[in-house]
C-alpha positions as CSV (number, residue, x, y, z in Angstrom):
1,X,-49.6,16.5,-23.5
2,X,-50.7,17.2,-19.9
3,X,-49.1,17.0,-16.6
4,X,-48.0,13.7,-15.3
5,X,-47.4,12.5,-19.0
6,X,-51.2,12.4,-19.6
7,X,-53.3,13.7,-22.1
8,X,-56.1,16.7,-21.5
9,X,-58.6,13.8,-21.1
10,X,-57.2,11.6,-18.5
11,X,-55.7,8.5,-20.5
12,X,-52.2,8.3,-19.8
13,X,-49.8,9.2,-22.7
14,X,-46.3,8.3,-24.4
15,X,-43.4,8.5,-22.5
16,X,-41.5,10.9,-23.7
17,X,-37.8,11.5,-22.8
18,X,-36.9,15.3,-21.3
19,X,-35.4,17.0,-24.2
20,X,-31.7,17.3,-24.0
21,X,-29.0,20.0,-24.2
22,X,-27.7,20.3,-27.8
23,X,-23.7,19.0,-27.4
24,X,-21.6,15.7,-26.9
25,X,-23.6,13.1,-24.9
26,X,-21.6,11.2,-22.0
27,X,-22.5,7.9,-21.1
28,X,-24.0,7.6,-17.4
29,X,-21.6,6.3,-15.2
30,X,-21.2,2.7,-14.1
31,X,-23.3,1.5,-11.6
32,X,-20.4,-0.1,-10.1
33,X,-16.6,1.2,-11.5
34,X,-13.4,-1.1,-11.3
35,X,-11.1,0.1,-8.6
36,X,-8.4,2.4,-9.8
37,X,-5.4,1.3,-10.7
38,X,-3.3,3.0,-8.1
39,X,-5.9,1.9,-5.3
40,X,-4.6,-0.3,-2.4
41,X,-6.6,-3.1,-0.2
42,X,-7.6,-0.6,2.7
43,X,-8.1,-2.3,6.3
44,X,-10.4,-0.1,8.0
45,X,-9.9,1.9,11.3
46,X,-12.4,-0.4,13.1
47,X,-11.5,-3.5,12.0
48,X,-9.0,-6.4,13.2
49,X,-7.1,-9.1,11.1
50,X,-5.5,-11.8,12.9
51,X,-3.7,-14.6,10.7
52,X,-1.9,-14.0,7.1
53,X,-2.4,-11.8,4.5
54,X,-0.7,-12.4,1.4
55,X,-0.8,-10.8,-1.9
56,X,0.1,-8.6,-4.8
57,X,-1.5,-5.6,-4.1
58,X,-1.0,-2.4,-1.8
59,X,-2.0,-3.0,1.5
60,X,-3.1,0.5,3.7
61,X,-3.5,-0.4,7.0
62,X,-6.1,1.7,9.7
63,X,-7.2,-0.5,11.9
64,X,-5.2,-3.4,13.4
65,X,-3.5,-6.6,12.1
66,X,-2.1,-9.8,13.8
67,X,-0.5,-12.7,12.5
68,X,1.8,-12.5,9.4
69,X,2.2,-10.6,6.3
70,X,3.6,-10.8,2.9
71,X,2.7,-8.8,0.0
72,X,4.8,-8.4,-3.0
73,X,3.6,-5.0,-3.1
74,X,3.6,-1.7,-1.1
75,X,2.5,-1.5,3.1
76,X,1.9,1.2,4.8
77,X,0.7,1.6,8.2
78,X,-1.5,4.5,8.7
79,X,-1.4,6.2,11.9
80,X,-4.2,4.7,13.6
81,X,-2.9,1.7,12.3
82,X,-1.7,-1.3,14.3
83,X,0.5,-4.1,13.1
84,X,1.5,-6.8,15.4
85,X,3.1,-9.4,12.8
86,X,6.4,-9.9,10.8
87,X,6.1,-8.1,7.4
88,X,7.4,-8.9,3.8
89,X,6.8,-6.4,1.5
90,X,8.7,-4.9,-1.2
91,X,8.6,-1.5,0.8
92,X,6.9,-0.5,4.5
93,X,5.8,2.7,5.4
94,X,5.0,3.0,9.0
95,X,3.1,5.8,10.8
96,X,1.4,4.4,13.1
97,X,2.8,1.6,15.4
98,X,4.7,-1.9,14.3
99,X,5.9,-4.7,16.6
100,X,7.3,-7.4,14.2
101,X,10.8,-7.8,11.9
102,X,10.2,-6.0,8.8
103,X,11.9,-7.1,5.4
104,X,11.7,-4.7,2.8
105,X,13.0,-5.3,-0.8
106,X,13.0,-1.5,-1.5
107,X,12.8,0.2,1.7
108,X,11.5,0.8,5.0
109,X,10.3,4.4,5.9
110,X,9.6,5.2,9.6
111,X,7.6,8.6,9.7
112,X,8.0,11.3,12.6
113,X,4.3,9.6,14.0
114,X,5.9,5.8,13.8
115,X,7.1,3.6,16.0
116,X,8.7,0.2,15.1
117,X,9.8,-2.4,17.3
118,X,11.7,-5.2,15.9
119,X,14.6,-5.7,13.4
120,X,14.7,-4.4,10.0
121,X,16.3,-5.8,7.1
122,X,16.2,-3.6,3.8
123,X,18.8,-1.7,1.4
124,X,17.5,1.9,2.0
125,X,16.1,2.8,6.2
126,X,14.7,5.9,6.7
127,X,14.0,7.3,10.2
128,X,12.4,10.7,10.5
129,X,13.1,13.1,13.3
130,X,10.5,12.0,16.5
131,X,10.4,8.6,15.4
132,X,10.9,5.7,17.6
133,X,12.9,2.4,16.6
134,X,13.4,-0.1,18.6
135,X,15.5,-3.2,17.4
136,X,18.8,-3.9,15.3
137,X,18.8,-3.3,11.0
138,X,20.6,-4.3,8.4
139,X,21.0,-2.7,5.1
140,X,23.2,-5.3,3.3
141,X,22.2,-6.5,-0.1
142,X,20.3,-9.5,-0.3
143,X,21.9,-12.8,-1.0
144,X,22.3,-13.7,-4.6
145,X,21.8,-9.4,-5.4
146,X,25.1,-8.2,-7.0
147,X,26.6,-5.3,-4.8
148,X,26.0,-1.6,-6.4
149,X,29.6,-0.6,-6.2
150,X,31.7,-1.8,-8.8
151,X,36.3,-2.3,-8.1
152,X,38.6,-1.3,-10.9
153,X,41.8,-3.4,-11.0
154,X,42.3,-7.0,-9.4
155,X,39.0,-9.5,-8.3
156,X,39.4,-10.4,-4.5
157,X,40.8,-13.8,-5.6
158,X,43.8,-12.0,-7.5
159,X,44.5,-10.2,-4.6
160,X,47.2,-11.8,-1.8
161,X,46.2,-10.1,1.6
162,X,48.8,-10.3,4.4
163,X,47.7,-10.5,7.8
């Protein structure tokens, strides 16, 4: 066979594959992969959402949002990020900036870059040193949640309190 895949006297040839290596053989990859498990919805550093975002996935926050969230999954607000909305999520993670109540069924974890502004309702607050918080939390258990700590002897309606 000649160059170009033609014979010595002009006519093209077979196609012939490029020999191989001798060992295991890998499939190519696919043209277009499924996201990784552990991947979150990213919203990018020049882009704006204004209105609700809902769902079950891990939302990563770069650019800015407006409006309203809830996710039953993980946010986190990256430092060039930008929320302007009340959040629901099962936990927030703020480094960049938040003005909005924040309800966190996990926990709400303001970095040393974050600022939050607004009132935060979750079991477990974090506040790094050089963080800024502005607003009121609570870290009561939710309503219908049974309380962690568990009384040995009488229940509260056993008991006669004197005033």
């Amino acid at each position: 066979m000649g160059i170009f895949g033609k014979e010595p006297d002009g006519k093209p040839g077979p196609a012939t594959p490029p020999p191989q290596a001798p060992g295991p053989r890998t499939a190519p990859p696919p043209a277009q992969a499924a996201r990784p498990a552990g991947s979150a919805c990213v919203i990018g550093a020049k882009t704006t959402v204004k209105g609700e975002i809902t769902g079950d996935e891990d939302v990563l926050v770069e650019g800015a949002v407006e409006g309203q969230v809830r996710i039953s999954r993980d946010l986190r607000v990256a430092a060039s990020g930008s929320v302007r909305a009340n959040i629901e999520a099962n936990s927030v993670i703020v480094s960049g900036e938040v003005l909005g109540d924040v309800t966190a069924a996990v926990r709400v974890d303001i970095q040393a870059t974050g600022r939050l502004t607004g009132n935060i309702r979750a079991p477990k607050i974090v506040i790094a040193e050089g963080a800024v918080f502005r607003g009121n939390s609570d870290m009561s258990p939710r309503q219908g949640e049974a309380k962690s700590t568990v009384m040995a002897g009488p229940t509260d309606k056993d008991r006669k309190v004197a005033l």
